[in-house]
TORDOMI-421627 format. One record per residue (C-alpha): z, x, y; residue number from 1; residue in one letter. Coordinates in nm, 2 decimals, always signed. Example, Ala and Ser with C-alpha at 12.3 -4.5 7.8 and 13.67 -1.06 7.14 Angstrom:
BEGIN
{{+0.78; +1.23; -0.45}; 1; 'A'},
{{+0.71; +1.37; -0.11}; 2; 'S'},
END
This chain:
BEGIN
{{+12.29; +12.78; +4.74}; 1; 'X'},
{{+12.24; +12.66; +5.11}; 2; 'X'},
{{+11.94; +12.66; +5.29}; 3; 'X'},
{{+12.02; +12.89; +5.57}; 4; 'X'},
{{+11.71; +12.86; +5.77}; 5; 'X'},
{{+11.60; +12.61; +6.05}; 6; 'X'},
{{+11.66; +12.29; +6.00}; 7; 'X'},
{{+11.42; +12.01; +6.20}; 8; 'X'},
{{+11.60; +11.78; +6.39}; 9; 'X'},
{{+11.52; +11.42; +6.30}; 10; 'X'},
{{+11.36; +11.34; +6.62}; 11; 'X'},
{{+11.07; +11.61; +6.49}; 12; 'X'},
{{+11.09; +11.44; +6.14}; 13; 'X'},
{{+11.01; +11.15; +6.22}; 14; 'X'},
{{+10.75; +11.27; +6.49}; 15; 'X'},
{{+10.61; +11.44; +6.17}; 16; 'X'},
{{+10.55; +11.16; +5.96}; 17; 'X'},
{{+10.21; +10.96; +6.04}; 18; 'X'},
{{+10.13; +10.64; +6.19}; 19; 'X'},
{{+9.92; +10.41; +6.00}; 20; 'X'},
{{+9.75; +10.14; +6.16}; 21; 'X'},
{{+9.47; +9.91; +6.07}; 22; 'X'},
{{+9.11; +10.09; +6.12}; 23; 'X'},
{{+9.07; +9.81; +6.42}; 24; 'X'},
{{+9.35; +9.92; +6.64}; 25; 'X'},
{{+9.30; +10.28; +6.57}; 26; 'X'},
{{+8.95; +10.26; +6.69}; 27; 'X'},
{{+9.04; +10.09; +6.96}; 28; 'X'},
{{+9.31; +10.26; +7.07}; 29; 'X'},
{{+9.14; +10.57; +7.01}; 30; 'X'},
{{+8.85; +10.40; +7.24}; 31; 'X'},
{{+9.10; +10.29; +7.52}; 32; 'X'},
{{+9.27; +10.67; +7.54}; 33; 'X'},
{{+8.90; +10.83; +7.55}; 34; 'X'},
{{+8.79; +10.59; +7.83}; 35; 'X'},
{{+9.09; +10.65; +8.00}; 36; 'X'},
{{+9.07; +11.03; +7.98}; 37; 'X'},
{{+8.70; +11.03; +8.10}; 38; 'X'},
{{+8.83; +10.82; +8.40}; 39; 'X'},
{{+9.13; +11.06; +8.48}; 40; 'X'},
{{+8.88; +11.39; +8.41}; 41; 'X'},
{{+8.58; +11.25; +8.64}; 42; 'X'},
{{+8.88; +11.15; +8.93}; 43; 'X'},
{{+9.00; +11.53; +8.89}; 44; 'X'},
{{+8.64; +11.63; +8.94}; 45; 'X'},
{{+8.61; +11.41; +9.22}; 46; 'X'},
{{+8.91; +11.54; +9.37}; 47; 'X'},
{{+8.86; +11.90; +9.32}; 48; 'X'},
{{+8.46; +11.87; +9.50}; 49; 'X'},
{{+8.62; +11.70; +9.79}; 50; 'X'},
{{+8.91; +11.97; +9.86}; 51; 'X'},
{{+8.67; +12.25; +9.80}; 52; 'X'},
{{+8.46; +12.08; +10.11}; 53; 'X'},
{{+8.52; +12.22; +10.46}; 54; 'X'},
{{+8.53; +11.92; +10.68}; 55; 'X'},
{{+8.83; +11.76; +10.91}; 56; 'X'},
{{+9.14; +11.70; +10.75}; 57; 'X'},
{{+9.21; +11.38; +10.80}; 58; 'X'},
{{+8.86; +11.28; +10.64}; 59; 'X'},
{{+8.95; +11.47; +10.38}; 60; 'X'},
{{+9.25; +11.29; +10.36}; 61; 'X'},
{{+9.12; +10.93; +10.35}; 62; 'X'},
{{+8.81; +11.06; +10.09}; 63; 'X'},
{{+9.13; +11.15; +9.84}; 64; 'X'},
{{+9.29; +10.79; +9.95}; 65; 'X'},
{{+9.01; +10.58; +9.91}; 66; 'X'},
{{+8.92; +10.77; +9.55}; 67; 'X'},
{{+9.30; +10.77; +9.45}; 68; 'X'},
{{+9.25; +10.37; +9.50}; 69; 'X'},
{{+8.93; +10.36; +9.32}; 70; 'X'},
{{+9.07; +10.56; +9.04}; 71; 'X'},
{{+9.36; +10.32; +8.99}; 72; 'X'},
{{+9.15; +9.99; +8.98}; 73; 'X'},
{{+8.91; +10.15; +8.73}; 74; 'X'},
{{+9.19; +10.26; +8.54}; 75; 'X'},
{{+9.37; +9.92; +8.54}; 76; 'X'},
{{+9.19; +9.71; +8.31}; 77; 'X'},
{{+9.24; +9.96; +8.05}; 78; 'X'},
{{+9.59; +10.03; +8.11}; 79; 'X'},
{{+9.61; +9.62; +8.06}; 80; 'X'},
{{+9.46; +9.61; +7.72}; 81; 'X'},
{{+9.67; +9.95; +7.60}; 82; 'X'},
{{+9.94; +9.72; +7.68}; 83; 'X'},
{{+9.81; +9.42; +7.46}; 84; 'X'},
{{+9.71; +9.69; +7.21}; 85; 'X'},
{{+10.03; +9.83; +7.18}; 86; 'X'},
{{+10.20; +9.49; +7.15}; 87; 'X'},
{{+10.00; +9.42; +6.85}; 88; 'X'},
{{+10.09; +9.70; +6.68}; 89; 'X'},
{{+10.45; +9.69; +6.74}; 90; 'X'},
{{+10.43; +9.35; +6.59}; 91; 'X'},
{{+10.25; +9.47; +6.29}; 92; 'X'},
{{+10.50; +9.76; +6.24}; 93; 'X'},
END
């Protein structure tokens, strides 16, 4: 008899199944995505105590500018060895 219920589609199969890496790259990666998400959570922070401020808007303004830039060149380094990180492990896969 036929299965008549849902069947995943192979995208979510595969999705499903895990990925092993060696305990090096997952700690690092899991160390690079952690200090990547404290950076993003302390720049929402940031953001949200500046727009709750009442002061001119163009201050305002150039506060969220000169954070946004901030935020990006604390984040870049990171972002650089995610990329190196992710380059190993498609070679070792």
């Amino acid at each position: 008899m036929a299965e008549n219920g849902p069947h995943p589609s192979p995208s979510f199969q595969q999705a499903a199944l895990p990925r092993i890496y060696s305990s090096d790259l997952q700690s690092l990666l899991q160390s690079l995505l952690g200090t990547l998400a404290d950076i993003d959570f302390e720049y929402e922070r940031e953001c949200d105590n500046i727009n709750c401020r009442t002061m001119d808007v163009n201050l305002k303004i150039r506060l969220l500018e000169k954070l946004k830039q901030h935020h990006r060149q604390r984040r870049e380094p990171y972002l650089q060895q995610l990329a190196i990180l992710q380059e190993r492990i498609r070679r070792v896969c």
